[in-house]
C-alpha positions in Angstrom: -78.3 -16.9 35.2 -75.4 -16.9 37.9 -77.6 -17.3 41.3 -75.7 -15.0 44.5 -75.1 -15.8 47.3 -74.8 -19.9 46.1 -74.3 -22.8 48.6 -75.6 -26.1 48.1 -77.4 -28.1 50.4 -74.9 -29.8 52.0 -74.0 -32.8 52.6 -73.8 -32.9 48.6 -74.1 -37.0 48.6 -72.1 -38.9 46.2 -72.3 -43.0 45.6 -69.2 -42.4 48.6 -68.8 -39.5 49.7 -70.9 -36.7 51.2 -69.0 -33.4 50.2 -69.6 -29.9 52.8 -67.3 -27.1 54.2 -64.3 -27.9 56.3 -64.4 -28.4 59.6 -61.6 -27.7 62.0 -62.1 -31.3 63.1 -61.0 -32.5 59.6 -57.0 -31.0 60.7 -55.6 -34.1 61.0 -57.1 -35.6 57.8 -56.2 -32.3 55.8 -52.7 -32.4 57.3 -52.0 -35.6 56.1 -52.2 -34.6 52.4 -51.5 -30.9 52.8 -48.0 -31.9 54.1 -47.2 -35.0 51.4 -45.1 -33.6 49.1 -46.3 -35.8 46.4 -49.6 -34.3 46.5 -48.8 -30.7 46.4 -45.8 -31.4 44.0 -48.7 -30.2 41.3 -50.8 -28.3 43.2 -49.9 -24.3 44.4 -49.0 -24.1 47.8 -45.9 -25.4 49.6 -46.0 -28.6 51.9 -46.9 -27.7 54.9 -46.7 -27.6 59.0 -49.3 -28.8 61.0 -49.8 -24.5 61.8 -49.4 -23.9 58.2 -52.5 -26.8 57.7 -54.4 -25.0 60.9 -54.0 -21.5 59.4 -54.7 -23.0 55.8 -58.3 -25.1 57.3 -59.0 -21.6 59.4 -59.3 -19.8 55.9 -61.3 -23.0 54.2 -63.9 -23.4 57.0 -65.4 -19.7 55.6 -65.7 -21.3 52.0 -68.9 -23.1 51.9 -70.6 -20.3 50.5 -69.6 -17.9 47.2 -70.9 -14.6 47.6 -69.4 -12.9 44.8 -66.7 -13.1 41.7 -63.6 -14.5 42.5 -64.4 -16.5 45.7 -63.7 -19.9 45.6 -66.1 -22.6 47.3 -64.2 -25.4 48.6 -65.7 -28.5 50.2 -64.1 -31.8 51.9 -64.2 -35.0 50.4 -65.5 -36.9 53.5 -66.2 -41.2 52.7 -69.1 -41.8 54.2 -68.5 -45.2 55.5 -65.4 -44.4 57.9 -65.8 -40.0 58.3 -62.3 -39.4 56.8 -61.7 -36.5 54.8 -59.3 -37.8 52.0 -59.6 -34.6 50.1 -61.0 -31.5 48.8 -62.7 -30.1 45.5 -62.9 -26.6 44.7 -65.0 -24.7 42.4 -64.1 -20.6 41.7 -67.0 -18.3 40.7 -64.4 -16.6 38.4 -66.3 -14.2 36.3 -70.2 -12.8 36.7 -70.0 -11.3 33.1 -68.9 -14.8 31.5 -70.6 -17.4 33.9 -67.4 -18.8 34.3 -66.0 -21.0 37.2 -63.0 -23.3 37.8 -62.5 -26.7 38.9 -59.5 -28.1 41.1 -59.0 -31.0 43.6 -56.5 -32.2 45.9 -56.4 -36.0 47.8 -55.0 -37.9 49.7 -52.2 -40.5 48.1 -53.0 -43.4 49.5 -56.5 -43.3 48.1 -55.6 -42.2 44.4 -56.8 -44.5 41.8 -60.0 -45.7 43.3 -62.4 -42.8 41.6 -63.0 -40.3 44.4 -61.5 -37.4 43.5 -63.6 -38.2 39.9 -66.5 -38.8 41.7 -66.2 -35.5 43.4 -65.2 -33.4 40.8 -68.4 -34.9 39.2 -71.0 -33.7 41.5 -69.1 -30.7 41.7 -69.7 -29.9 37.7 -73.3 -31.0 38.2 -73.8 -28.2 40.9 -71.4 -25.8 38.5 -74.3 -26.6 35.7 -76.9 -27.2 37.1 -77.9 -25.2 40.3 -75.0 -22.6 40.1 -76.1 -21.2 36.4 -72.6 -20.9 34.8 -72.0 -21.4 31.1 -68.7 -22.8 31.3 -66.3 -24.1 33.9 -62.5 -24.7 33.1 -59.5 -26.8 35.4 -55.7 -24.9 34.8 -53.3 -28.3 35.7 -49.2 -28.8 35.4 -48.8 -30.6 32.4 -46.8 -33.2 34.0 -49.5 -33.9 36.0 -51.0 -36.7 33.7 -53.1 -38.6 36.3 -55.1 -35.2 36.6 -55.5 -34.9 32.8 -56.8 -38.3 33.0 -59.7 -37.0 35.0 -60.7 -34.5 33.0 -61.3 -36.8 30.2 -63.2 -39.0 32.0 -65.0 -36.1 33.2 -65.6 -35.1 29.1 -63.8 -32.1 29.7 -61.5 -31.1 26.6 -57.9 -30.0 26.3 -58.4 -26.4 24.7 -54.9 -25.3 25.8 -51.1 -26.1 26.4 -49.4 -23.1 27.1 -45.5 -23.7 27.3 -43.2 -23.0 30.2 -46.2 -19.9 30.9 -45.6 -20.2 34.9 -42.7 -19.9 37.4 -43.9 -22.6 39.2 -41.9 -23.7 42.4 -38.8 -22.7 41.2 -38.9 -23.5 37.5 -40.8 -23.0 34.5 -43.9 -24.9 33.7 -46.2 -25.8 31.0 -50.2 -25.7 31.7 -53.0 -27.6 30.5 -56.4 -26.2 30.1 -59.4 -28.3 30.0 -63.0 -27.0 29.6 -66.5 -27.6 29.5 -69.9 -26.0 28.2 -73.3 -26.4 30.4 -74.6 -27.6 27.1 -72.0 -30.6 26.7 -72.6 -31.0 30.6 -76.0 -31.4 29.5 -75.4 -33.6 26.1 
């Protein structure tokens, strides 16, 4: 059973990280991944300004609590040994009926490849399972985007889906990969 309204107790702690709602002090460090274009070359929204950023934090500092269907709790991904926010991991309450959610993540470049973002996305299926209630969370990625596939497999997420060219996708047609999991493989 879906439990509303659903917040964890934050800081979720990680091995690293401690995960919680933006702050608007975390600007700069969101800035510096919301406006590399290598980072949001999978991911949908645009590079952006440091007042596109602002406007975009503004909006994320309201999402450390889901309330109903189709709200999207988003927390940073702060390192606990230095306070910088390399990233963020989302989970969307996406259907009350189906106990469904979805996973996504963004980071940082210069700290890909070291585990965080899988550490994250971890915890973050944990609290999806485990204190949230929901039978089933899925992740929707580019499939160009191998490095994210990756992740899901080390997460035990499986492919279920590639739908071909399904998206316009910043200005030309894309393929998506969908990965899920059950609460009862969560659990296995």
């Amino acid at each position: 059973m879906v439990r509303i309204p659903w917040a964890p107790e934050y800081p979720v702690e990680t091995e690293r990280l401690d995960l919680r709602p933006h702050r608007m002090a975390d600007l700069d460090d969101l800035h510096r991944y919301h406006s590399d274009p290598e980072v949001v070359r999978y991911i949908p929204w645009p590079v952006r300004t440091l007042d596109e950023t602002r406007a975009a934090l503004e909006s994320r500092t309201h999402q450390g609590v889901v309330f109903e269907p189709g709200q999207w709790l988003v927390l940073a991904m702060q390192v606990r040994d230095t306070g910088r926010v390399i990233g963020e991991v989302l989970l969307k309450y996406d259907s009350e009926t189906d106990a469904r959610g979805e996973l996504g993540y963004a980071m940082a470049a210069d700290v890909a490849g070291r585990g965080y973002a899988t550490e994250a996305a971890r915890a973050v299926l944990g609290l999806a399972f485990d204190d949230f209630g929901l039978h089933r969370v899925i992740a929707r990625l580019d499939a160009r985007n191998e490095a994210s596939a990756r992740l899901l497999h080390r997460l035990g997420m499986r492919q279920e889906a590639h739908f071909r060219q399904d998206e316009w996708f910043k200005e030309e047609w894309t393929d998506t990969l969908v990965f899920a999991m059950l609460a009862e493989e969560w659990r296995a």
